[in-house]
C-alpha positions in Angstrom: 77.8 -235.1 111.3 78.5 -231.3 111.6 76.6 -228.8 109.9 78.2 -226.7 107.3 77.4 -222.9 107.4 75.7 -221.9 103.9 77.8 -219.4 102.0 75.3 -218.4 99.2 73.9 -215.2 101.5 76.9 -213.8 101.8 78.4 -214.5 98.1 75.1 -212.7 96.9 75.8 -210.0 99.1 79.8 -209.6 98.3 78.4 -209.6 94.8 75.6 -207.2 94.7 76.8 -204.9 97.2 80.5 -204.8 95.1 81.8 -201.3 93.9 83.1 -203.2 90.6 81.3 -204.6 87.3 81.1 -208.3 88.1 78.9 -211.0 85.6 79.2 -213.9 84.0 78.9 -214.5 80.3 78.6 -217.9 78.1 81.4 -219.0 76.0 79.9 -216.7 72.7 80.1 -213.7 74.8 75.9 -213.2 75.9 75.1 -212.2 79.0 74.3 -214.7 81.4 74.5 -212.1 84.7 75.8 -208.5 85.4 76.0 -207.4 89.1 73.8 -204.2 90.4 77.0 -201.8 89.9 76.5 -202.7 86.2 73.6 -200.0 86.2 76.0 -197.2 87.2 78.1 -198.0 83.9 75.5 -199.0 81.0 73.3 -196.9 82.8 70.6 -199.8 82.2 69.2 -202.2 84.7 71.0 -205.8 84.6 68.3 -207.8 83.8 67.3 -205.8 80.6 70.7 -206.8 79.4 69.9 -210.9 80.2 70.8 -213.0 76.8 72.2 -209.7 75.0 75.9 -210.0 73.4 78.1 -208.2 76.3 79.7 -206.6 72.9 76.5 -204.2 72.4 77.9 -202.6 75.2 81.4 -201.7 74.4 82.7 -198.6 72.0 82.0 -198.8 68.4 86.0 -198.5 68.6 86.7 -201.1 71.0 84.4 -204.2 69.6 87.2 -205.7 67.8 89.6 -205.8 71.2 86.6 -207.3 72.8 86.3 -210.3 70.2 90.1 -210.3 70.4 89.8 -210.9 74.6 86.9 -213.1 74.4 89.0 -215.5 71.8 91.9 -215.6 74.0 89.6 -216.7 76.8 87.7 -219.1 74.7 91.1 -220.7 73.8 92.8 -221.0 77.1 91.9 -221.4 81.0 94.1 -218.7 81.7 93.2 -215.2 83.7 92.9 -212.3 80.9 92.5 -208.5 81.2 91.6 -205.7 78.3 90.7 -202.0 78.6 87.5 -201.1 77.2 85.2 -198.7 77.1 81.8 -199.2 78.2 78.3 -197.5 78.4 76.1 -195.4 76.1 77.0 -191.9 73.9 78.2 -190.0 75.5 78.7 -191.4 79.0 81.3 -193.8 78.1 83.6 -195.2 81.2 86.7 -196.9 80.9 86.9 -200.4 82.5 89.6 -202.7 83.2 88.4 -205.8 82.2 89.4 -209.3 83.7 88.2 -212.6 82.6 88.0 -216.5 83.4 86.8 -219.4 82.0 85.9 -222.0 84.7 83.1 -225.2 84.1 79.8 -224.6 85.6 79.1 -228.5 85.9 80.8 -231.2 83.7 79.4 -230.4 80.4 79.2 -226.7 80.3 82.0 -223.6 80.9 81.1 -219.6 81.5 83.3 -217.0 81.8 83.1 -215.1 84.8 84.3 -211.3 84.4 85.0 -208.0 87.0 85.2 -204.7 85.7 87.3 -202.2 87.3 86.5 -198.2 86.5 89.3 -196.4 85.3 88.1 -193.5 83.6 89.3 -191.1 86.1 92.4 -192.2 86.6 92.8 -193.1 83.0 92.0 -189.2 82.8 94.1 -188.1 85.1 96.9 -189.8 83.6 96.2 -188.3 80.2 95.8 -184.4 82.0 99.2 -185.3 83.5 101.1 -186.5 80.8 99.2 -182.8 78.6 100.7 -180.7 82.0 104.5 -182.6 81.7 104.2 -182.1 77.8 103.1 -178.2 78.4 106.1 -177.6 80.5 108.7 -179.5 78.8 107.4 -177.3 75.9 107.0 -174.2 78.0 110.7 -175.2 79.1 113.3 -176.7 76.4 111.6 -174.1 74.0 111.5 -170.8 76.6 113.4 -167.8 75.3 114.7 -167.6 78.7 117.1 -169.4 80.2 115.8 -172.5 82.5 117.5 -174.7 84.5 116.8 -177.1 87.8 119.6 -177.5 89.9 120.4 -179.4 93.1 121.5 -177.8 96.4 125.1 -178.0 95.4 124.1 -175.9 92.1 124.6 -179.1 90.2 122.3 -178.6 86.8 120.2 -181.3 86.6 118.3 -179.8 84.0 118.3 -176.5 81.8 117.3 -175.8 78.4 118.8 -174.6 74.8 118.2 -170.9 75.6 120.2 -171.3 78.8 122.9 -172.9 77.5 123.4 -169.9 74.4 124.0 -167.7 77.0 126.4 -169.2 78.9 128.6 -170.1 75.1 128.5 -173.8 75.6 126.0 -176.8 75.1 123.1 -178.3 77.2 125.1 -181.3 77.6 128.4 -179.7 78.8 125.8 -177.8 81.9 124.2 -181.0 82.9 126.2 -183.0 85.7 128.1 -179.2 85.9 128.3 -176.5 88.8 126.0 -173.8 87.2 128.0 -170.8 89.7 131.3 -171.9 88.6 130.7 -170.7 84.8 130.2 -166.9 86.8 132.7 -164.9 87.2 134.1 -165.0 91.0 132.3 -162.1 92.9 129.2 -163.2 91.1 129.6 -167.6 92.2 130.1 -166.1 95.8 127.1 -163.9 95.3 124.9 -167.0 94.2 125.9 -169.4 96.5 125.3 -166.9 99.5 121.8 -166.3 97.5 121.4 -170.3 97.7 121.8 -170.3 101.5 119.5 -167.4 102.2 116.8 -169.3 100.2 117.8 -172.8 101.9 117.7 -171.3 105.6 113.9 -170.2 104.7 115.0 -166.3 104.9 113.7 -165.3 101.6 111.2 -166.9 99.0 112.9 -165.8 96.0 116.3 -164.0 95.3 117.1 -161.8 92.2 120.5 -160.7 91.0 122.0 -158.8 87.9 125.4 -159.9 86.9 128.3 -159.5 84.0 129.4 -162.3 82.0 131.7 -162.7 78.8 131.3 -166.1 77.1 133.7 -167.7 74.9 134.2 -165.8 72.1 131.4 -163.8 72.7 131.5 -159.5 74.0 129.8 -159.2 77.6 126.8 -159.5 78.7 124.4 -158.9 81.5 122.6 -161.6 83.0 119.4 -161.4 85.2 118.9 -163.9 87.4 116.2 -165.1 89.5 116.7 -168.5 91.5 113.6 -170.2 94.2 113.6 -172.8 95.9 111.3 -175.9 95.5 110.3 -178.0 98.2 109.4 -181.7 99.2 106.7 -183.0 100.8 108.6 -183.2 104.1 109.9 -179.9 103.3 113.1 -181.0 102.5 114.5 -179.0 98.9 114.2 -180.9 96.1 115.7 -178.3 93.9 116.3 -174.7 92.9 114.8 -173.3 89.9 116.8 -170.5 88.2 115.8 -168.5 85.1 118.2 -165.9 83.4 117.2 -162.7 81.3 120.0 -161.4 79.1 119.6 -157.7 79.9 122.3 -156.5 77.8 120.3 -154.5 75.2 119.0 -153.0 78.0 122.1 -152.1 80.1 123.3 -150.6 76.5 119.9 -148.5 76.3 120.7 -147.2 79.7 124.5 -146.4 78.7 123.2 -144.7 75.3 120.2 -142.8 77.8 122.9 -141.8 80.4 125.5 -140.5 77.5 122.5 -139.0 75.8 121.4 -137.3 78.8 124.7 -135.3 79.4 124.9 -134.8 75.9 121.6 -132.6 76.5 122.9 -131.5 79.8 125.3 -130.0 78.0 123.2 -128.6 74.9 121.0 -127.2 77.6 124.2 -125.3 78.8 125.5 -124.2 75.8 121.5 -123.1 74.8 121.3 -121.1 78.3 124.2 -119.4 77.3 123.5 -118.3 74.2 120.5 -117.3 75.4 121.7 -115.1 77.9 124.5 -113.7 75.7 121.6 -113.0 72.7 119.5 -111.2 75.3 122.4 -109.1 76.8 125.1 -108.0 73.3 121.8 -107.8 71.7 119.1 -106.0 74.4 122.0 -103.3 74.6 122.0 -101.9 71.4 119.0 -102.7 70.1 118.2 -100.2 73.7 120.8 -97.8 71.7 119.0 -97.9 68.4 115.2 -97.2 69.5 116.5 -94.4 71.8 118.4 -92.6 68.6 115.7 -93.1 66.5 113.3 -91.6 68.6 116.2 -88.5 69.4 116.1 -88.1 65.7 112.1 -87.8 65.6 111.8 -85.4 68.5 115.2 -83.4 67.3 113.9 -82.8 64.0 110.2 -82.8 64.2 110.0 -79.8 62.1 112.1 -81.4 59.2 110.2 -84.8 58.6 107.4 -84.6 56.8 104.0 -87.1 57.8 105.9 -90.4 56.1 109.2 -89.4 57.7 107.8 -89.7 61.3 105.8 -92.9 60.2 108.9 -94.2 59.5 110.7 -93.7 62.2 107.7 -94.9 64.5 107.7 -98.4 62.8 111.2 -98.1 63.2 110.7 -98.0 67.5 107.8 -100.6 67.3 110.3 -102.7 65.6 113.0 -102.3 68.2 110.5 -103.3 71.1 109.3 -105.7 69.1 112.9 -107.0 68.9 113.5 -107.2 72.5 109.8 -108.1 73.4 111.0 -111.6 71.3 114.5 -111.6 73.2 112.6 -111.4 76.6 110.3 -114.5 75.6 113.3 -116.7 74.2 115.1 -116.3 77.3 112.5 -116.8 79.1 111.6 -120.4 76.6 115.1 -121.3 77.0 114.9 -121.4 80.5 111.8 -123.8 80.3 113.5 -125.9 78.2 116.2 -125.9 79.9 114.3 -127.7 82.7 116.0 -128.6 86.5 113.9 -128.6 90.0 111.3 -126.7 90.4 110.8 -124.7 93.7 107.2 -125.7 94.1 105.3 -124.0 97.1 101.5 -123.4 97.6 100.3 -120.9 95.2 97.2 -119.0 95.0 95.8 -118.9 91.9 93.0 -116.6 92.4 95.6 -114.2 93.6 98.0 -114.4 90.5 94.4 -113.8 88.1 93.2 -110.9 90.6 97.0 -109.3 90.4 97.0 -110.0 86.2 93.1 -108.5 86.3 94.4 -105.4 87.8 97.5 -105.3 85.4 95.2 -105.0 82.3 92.9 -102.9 83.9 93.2 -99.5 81.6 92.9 -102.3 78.1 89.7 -103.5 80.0 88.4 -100.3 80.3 89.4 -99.2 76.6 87.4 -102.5 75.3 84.9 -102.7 77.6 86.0 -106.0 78.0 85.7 -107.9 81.2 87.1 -110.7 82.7 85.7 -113.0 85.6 86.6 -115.7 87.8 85.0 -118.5 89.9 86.6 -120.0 93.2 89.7 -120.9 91.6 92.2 -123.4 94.2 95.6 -123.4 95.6 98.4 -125.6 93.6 101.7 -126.9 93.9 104.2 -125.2 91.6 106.5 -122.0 91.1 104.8 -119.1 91.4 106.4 -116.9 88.6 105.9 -119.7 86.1 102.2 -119.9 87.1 101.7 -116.7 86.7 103.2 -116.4 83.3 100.7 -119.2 82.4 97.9 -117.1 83.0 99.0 -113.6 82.1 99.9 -114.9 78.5 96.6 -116.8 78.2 94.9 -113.8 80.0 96.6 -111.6 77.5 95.6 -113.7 74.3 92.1 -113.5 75.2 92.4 -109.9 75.0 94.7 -109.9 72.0 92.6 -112.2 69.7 89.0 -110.4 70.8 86.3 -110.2 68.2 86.1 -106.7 66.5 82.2 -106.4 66.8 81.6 -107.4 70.6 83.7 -106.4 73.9 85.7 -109.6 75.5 84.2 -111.7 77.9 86.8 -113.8 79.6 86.2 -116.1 82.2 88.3 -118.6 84.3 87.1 -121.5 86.0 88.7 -124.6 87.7 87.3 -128.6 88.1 88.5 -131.2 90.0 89.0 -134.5 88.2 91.4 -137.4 88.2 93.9 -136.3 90.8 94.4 -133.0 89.2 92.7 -129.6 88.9 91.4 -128.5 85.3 91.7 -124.9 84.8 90.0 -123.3 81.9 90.5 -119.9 80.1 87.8 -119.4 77.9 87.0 -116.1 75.6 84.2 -115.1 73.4 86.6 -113.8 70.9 87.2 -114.9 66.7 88.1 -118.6 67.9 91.2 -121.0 66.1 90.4 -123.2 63.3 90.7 -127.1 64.4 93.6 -127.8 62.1 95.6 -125.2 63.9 95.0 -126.4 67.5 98.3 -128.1 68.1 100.0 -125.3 65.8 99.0 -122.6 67.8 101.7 -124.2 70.4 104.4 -124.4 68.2 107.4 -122.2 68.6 107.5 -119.1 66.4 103.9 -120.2 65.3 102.0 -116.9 64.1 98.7 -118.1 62.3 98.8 -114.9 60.1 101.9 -112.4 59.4 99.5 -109.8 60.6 98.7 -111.2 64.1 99.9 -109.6 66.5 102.7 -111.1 69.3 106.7 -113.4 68.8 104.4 -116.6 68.5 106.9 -117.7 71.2 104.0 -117.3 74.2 102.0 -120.6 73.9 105.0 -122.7 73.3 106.5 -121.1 76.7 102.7 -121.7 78.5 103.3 -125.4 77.3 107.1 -125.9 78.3 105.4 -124.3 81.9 102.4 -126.8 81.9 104.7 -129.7 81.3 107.4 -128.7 83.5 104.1 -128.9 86.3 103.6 -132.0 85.5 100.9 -130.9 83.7 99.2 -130.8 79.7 97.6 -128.0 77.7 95.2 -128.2 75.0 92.8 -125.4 72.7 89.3 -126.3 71.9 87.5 -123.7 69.6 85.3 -123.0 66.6 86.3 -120.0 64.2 84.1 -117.2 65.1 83.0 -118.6 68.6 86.2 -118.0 71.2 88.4 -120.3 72.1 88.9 -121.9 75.2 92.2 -123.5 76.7 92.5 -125.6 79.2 95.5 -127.0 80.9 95.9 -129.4 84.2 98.2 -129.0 87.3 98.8 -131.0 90.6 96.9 -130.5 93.5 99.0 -128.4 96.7 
């Protein structure tokens, strides 16, 4: 009689050495055997868990579709699966439970079980189904316009904000030719985009074009359109979002109209600039000279008050033209264009402006000094005026019981060069720092100047690129720094 190979070494090793849960449990649901993986799940050895109801296992939550499984195999001789999760807080794993009842010998029956771990792909499932909901959200409820389409620019999906800007509804653009609803230049554009994208000679394309829905006034669309690929690289579709720039394109329109509009003011205030300084410089020239023939002619007539008179009378005529000189020369800043920047010197323009004020230096016995100052990039004149009115403030606005020190220095910082004027002189009050700038600006009726200087320096500084600012205690000096681009 032949010899029957024994089976039971290798069952016991299919069994212990198997990746899934596998035990057997009596008909009232206690554990009669749980396989080695068990341990990796209730994170207990299997034969602790002999003669213990396999419930005590399962999720506070998930007892009662336990009994309900067990019940259903209790009743039938039928194959069963539930989803349950197993373990201990808070390591619970989901496992996919399948159960049979077969006889162990003619009077008894167990139920034999097999657990299969789907935690991660119960996970992944969930994480995928939270990504899909993200984008449908991200999507249907974007406040641009989205839309998938298929090579022939077929929409095969878009969303609400789409289809507003086209005038018609989501269901009229699926099953549709999305380049069709442009006008004609701008379908041949996009389909010419579509093939650049499909040959692989661009990743992305962009274009700006002009529509005017039904009943609606025209507007400007942006639109970008990529490609998506398969697997095998074939496309699977072309994703295409649209911008409405109209608000914008009406903001440039306004900002162009707007510009000439101060194109033209500019004109108009260069001209009546010029035409103040000249009918005015001319007899205002006529009226200091006669009052001054008058003072010399007849001297012996005036008396002390007389002369005074006509004295204030002069200072008041060059005080007139001193202020048309500065306006012109504001209106000019204002009036803005290119600059003819070159390579300027500016311890050459101080030097020259030092040597200018030489005889009020003397008269003071003021002085003012200078450190390695650098070259910059700007228009010389300009520059200069920059310093000389600065300069000529410092002098202006000295303190009564001490000589002016003045001294100009220069840091690097930030890409730019910071240039300081600072003076020992009576100093500006803080709530007058960004006054002192202001056109016609004279802190006190007395002081002396147009108060159109600063608010030229500024117009200068900016025109450079530059900014300008005071910081000074009353009764301390004042010193004003200002920043301009490196040659």
């Amino acid at each position: 009689m032949a010899q029957h190979p024994s089976y039971l070494p290798l069952y016991r090793a299919l069994v212990e050495y198997a990746q899934d849960l596998l035990g057997v449990l009596d008909p009232a649901g206690q554990i009669r055997y749980l396989s080695p993986a068990a341990e990796q799940v209730t994170q207990a050895r299997p034969v602790q868990l002999l003669d213990q109801p396999f419930a005590h296992l399962c999720h506070p939550r998930d007892r009662d579709r336990f009994d309900a499984w067990l019940g259903r195999l209790q009743r039938s001789g039928e194959r069963e699966s539930c989803e349950l999760r197993l373990g201990r807080e808070p390591h619970w794993r989901r496992l996919q439970l399948t159960g049979v009842k077969i006889k162990e010998d003619e009077r008894s029956e167990v139920i034999v079980i097999s657990g299969h771990d789907v935690t991660l792909e119960v996970e992944s499932a969930r994480a995928l189904k939270a990504s899909e909901q993200r984008y449908h959200g991200a999507f249907d409820y974007s406040p641009i316009g989205k839309a998938l389409l298929l090579a022939d620019s077929e929409v095969a999906e878009c969303n609400r904000a789409l289809a507003d800007m086209l005038g018609c509804w989501v269901s009229e653009l699926i099953g549709s030719r999305l380049f069709a609803r442009f006008p004609e230049e701008a379908a041949r554009a996009l389909e010419q985009d579509s093939v650049t994208l499909t040959s692989r000679q661009a990743n992305a394309c962009e274009r700006e074009v002009q529509v005017r829905p039904p009943g609606q006034a025209p507007q400007w669309l942006l639109i970008n359109m990529a490609p998506i690929w398969n697997e095998d690289r074939s496309l699977e579709h072309f994703i295409v979002q649209l911008q409405d720039t109209t608000d914008r394109h009406l903001a440039e329109q306004a900002l162009r109209e707007s510009n000439v509009e101060l194109q033209r003011s500019n004109e108009e205030l260069k001209r009546f600039a010029f035409m103040a300084s000249h009918d005015l410089r001319e007899p205002l020239r006529g009226i200091g000279g006669s009052i001054q023939l008058i003072a010399r002619r007849y001297k012996d007539v005036l008396d002390d008050n007389g002369k005074e008179l006509a004295q204030q009378a002069v200072s008041g005529v060059k005080r007139l033209q001193s202020l048309l000189d500065e306006l012109v020369a504001y209106t000019e800043q204002m009036r803005g264009g290119e600059l003819q920047r070159q390579s300027v010197v500016t311890a050459r323009l101080v030097d020259d402006i030092i040597a200018e004020f030489a005889g009020r230096l003397s008269s003071s016995g003021g002085e003012i000094r200078h450190a390695d100052l650098p070259s910059v990039l700007g228009e010389p004149e300009p520059l200069r005026q920059v310093f000389w009115h600065l300069l000529d403030n410092a002098l202006k606005f000295a303190a009564p019981d001490r000589p002016p020190r003045i001294e100009v220095r220069a840091s690097w910082g930030k890409g730019v060069w910071q240039f300081c004027v600072e003076d020992n002189g009576i100093g500006i009050a803080p709530e007058h720092h960004e006054q002192v700038f202001e056109v016609f600006r004279r802190l006190s009726v007395d002081s002396a100047g147009t108060g159109m200087g600063l608010a030229t320096v500024r117009k200068m500084i900016e025109r450079h690129g530059g900014r300008i600012w005071v910081e000074s205690t009353p009764g301390e000096g004042a010193r004003f720094c200002f920043t301009l681009p490196p040659e």
